[in-house]
C-alpha positions in Angstrom: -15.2 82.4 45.1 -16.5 79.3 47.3 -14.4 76.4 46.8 -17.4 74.4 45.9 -18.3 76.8 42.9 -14.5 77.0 41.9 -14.7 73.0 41.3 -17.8 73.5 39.7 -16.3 75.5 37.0 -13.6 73.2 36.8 -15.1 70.6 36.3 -17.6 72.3 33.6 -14.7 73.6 31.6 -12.7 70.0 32.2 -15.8 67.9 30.7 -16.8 70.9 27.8 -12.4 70.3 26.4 -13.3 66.6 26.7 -16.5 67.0 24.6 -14.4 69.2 22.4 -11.6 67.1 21.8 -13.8 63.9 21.1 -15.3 65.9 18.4 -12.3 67.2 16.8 -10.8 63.7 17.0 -13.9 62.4 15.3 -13.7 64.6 12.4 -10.2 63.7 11.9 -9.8 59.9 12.9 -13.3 58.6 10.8 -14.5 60.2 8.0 -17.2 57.6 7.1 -20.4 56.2 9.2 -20.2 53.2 11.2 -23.2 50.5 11.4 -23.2 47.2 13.3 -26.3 44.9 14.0 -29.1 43.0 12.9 -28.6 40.7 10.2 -32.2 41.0 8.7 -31.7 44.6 8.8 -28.2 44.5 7.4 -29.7 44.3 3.6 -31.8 46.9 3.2 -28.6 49.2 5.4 -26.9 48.1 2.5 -28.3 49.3 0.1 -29.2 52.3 1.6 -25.7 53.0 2.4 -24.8 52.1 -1.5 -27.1 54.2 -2.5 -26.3 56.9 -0.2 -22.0 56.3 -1.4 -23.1 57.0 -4.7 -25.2 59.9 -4.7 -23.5 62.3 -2.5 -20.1 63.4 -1.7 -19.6 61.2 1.6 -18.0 57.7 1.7 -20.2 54.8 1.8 -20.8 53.6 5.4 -18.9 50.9 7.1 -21.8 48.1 7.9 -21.4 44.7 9.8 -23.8 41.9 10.7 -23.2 41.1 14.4 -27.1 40.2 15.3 -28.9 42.5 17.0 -27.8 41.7 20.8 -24.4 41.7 19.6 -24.5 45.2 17.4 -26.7 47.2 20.4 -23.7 45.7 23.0 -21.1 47.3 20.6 -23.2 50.4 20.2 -23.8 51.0 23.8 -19.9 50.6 25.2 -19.2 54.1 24.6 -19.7 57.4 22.6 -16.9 58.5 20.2 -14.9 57.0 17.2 -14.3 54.0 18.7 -17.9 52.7 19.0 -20.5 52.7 16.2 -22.7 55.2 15.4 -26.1 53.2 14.6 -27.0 49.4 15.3 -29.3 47.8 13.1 -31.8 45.5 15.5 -34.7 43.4 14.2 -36.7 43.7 17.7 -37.1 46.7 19.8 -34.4 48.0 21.8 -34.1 46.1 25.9 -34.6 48.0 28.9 -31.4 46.3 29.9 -29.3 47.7 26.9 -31.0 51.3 27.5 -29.6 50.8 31.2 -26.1 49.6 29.6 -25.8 52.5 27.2 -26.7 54.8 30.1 -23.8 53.7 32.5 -21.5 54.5 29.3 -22.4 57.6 28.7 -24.5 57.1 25.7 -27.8 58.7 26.9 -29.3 60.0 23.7 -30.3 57.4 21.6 -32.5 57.7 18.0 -35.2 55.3 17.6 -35.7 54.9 13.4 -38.8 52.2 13.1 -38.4 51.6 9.2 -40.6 49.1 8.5 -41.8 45.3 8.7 -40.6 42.1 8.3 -41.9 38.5 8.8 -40.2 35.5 10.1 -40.3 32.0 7.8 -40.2 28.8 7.7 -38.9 27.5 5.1 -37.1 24.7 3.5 -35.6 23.8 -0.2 -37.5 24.7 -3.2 -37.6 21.3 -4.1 -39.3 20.0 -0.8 -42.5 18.7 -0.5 -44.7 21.8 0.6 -46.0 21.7 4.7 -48.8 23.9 6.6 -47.3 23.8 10.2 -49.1 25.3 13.2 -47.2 27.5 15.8 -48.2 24.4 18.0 -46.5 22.1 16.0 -42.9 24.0 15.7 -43.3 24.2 19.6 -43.6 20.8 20.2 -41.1 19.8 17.7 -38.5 22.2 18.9 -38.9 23.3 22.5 -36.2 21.8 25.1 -38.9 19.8 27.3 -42.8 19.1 25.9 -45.7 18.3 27.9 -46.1 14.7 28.6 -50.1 14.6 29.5 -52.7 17.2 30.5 -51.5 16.8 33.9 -48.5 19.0 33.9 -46.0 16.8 33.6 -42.5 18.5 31.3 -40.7 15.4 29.8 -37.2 15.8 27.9 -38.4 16.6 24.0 -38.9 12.9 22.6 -40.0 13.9 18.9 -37.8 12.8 16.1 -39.9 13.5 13.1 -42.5 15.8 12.3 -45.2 12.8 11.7 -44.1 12.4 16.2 -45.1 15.6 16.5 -48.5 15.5 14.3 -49.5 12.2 12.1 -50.6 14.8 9.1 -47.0 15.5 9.1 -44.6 13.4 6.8 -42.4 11.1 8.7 -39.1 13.4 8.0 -36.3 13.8 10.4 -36.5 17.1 12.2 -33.7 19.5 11.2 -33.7 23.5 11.7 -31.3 25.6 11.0 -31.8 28.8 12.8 -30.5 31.7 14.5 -27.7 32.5 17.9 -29.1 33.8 21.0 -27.8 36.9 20.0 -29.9 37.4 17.0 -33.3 39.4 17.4 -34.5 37.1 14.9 -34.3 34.6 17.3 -35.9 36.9 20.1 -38.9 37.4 17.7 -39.1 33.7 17.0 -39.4 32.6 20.5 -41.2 35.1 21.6 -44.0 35.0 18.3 -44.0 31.2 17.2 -42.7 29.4 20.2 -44.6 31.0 22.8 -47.6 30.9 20.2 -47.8 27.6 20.1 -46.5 26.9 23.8 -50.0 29.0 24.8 -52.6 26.4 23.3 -51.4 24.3 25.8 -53.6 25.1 28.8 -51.6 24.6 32.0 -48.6 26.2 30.7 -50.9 29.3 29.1 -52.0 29.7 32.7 -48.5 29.8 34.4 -48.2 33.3 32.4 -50.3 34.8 35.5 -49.0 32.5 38.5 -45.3 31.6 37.6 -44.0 33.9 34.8 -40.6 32.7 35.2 -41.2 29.1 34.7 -43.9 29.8 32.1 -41.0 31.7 29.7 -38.4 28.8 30.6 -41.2 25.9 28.8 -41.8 28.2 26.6 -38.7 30.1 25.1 -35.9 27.2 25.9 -35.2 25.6 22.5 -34.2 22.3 22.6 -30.1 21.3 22.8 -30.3 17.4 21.2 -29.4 18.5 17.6 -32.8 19.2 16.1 -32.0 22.3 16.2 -28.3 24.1 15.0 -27.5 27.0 15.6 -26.1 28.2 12.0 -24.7 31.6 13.0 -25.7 35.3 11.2 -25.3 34.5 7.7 -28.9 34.1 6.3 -27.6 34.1 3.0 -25.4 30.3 4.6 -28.8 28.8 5.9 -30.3 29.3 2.1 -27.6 27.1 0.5 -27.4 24.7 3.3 -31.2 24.2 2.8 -30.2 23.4 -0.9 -27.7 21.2 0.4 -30.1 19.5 2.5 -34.6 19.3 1.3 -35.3 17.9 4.4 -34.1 20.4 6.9 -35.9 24.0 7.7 -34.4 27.1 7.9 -35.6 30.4 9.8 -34.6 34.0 9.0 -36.9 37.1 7.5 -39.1 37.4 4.7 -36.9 39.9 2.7 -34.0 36.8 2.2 -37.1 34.3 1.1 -38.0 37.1 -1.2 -34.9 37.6 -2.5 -34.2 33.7 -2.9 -37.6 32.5 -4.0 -35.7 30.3 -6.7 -34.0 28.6 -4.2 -36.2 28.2 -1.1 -40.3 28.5 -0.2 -41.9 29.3 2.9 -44.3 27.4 4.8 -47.9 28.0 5.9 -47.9 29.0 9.0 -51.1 28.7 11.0 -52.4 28.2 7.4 -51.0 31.5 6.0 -48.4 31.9 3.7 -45.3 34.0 4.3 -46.4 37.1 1.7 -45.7 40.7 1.2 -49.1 41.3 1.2 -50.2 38.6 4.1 -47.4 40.9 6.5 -48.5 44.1 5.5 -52.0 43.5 6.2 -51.0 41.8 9.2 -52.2 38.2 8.4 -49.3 36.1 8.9 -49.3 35.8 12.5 -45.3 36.1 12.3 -44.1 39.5 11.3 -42.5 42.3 13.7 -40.8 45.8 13.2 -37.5 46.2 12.9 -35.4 49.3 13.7 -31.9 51.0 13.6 -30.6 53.1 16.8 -28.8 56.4 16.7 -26.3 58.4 18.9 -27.8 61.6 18.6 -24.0 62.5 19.7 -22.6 61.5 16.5 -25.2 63.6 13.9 -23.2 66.3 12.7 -19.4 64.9 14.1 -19.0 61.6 12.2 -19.2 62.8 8.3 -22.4 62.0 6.6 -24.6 60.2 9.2 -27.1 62.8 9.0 -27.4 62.9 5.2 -27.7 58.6 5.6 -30.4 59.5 8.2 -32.3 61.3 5.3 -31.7 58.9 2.5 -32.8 56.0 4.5 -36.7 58.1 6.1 -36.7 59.1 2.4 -39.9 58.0 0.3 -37.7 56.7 -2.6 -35.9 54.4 0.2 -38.5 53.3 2.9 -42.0 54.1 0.5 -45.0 52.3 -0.7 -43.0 52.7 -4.1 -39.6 52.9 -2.6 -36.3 49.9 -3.7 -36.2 48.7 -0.1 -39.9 47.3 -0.5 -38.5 46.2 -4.1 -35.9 43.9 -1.5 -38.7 42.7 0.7 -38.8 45.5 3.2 -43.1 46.0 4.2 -43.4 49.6 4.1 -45.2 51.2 7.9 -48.5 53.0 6.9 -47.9 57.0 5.3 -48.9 58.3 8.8 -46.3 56.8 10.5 -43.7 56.9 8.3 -44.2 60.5 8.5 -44.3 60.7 12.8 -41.0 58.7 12.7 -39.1 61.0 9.6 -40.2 63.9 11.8 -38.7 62.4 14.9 -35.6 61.9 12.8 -35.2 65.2 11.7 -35.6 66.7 15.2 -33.3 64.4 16.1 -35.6 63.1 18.7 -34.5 60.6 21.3 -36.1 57.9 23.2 -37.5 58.8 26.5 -35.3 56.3 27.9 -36.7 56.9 31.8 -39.8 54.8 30.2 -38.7 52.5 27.6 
């Protein structure tokens, strides 16, 4: 036998006891599904997982609200007990996160689209109600604001909403929203601050020549204090907006729903933040959100495959399902049913082209 065939065969047999052994040691060292992630995805997991606890014979899963950034980082470190099995993300999974989970050996990944969501604006149920623009939350929030039509970038003067448009009342401006690490915050840059950053002309037209400095106008959020960062608990915005009528707060549509006796949503573009305005795709800030699987894990970490099911189930993810009771916009019958299939074939992302 050559001596390059004899390694071969080594090595083959060294990594297949590997492979064996990480499986064994999953079956005995966790005996319960893992889930890390999104924040706005983190409810309807939840109650999926609830659900799931109570109605079969496996424990309830283990689920924690990281953001999305942080939950894909965790997910893509490695494959075996140690890392988690899914990560809840509210935006679509990065190139640069499919190139990280690659280099650790995690290089079959799910994709489970489950629905839509919308991001709001909103503020204390008390509050006098506002119609904002995408234009306006630009200028009130990015980091530097166009000084004339000239192309001049000045540091962001505005204090108030009536300095950023005179229909506005003359309140201080306060938002609570999301860390960088939050693909809440990813959506919102990329769907309200870019919107609005676009009706300006000269910037709109950097998108072509200078890409780079066109996304640094038009993603930076400003550092001064209008703006705090108040961390992944949607559910501490709400109360500090009680706390506080004159400051906004931004986080997903299913947390207004579920605390529309404490907060309201404004107009946005004159469209209110609906379940039926997002599903027909009329407020001009919704986006899909998703959970990511290591196709690795089915069938070696005890009940993820059964979640898988419960969650692609009509009675969960359905027109008449209880995540659309929390807020969760259902995706259209056909492609709920192209995505359940692709979840029971345990079909992964082509991740040469994602």
């Amino acid at each position: 036998m050559s001596t390059k065939r004899s390694q071969f065969i080594i090595s083959s047999s060294a990594i297949l006891c590997l492979l064996l052994s990480a499986s064994a040691a999953a079956q005995s060292a966790r005996d319960y599904v893992y889930i890390v992630g999104s924040s706005t995805v983190y409810p309807f997991a939840t109650i999926v997982a609830e659900r799931f606890g109570r109605g079969s014979e496996f424990k309830t899963p283990k689920i924690e609200s990281t953001g999305s950034g942080g939950g894909l980082k965790l997910f893509c470190d490695g494959v075996g007990v140690d890392f988690p099995d899914v990560a809840n993300s509210s935006r679509a999974i990065k190139q640069s996160e499919v190139d990280s989970c690659a280099r650790n050996g995690v290089t079959e990944i799910i994709e489970v689209k489950i629905g839509y969501d919308g991001i709001v604006f909103a503020n204390a149920l008390q509050s006098t109600p506002l119609t904002l623009s995408r234009r306006d939350i630009f200028l009130a929030l990015a980091k530097q604001v166009p000084e004339n039509a000239d192309g001049l970038l000045i540091d962001n003067p505005f204090v108030t909403w009536a300095d950023v448009n005179p229909a506005l009342p003359a309140t201080k401006i306060e938002v609570l929203g999301p860390p960088p690490t939050s693909g809440t915050r990813d959506a919102f840059v990329e769907l309200v601050m870019e919107g609005g950053c676009k009706t300006v002309p000269w910037i709109k037209a950097l998108k072509n020549s200078d890409s780079n400095s066109y996304k640094a106008i038009c993603h930076t959020i400003r550092e001064d204090g209008a703006f705090v960062e108040a961390g992944e608990n949607d559910n501490l915005i709400v109360q500090k907006l009680q706390a506080n009528p004159s400051a906004f707060g931004i986080f997903g549509f299913s947390f207004l729903d579920q605390n529309k006796e404490k907060v309201k949503g404004a107009e946005i573009d004159g469209v209110a933040p609906t379940f039926d305005a997002i599903a027909d795709g009329d407020y001009p800030v919704s986006r899909p959100l998703f959970f990511y699987v290591k196709k690795a894990h089915v069938d070696v970490i005890p009940g993820l495959r059964g979640f898988l099911r419960e969650f692609t189930s009509e009675r969960a993810w359905g027109e008449e399902g209880y995540l659309a009771d929390r807020g969760l916009i259902p995706m259209p019958d056909n492609e709920r049913a192209v995505v359940a299939s692709n979840v029971r074939e345990l079909k992964p992302l082509s991740l040469a082209s994602h």
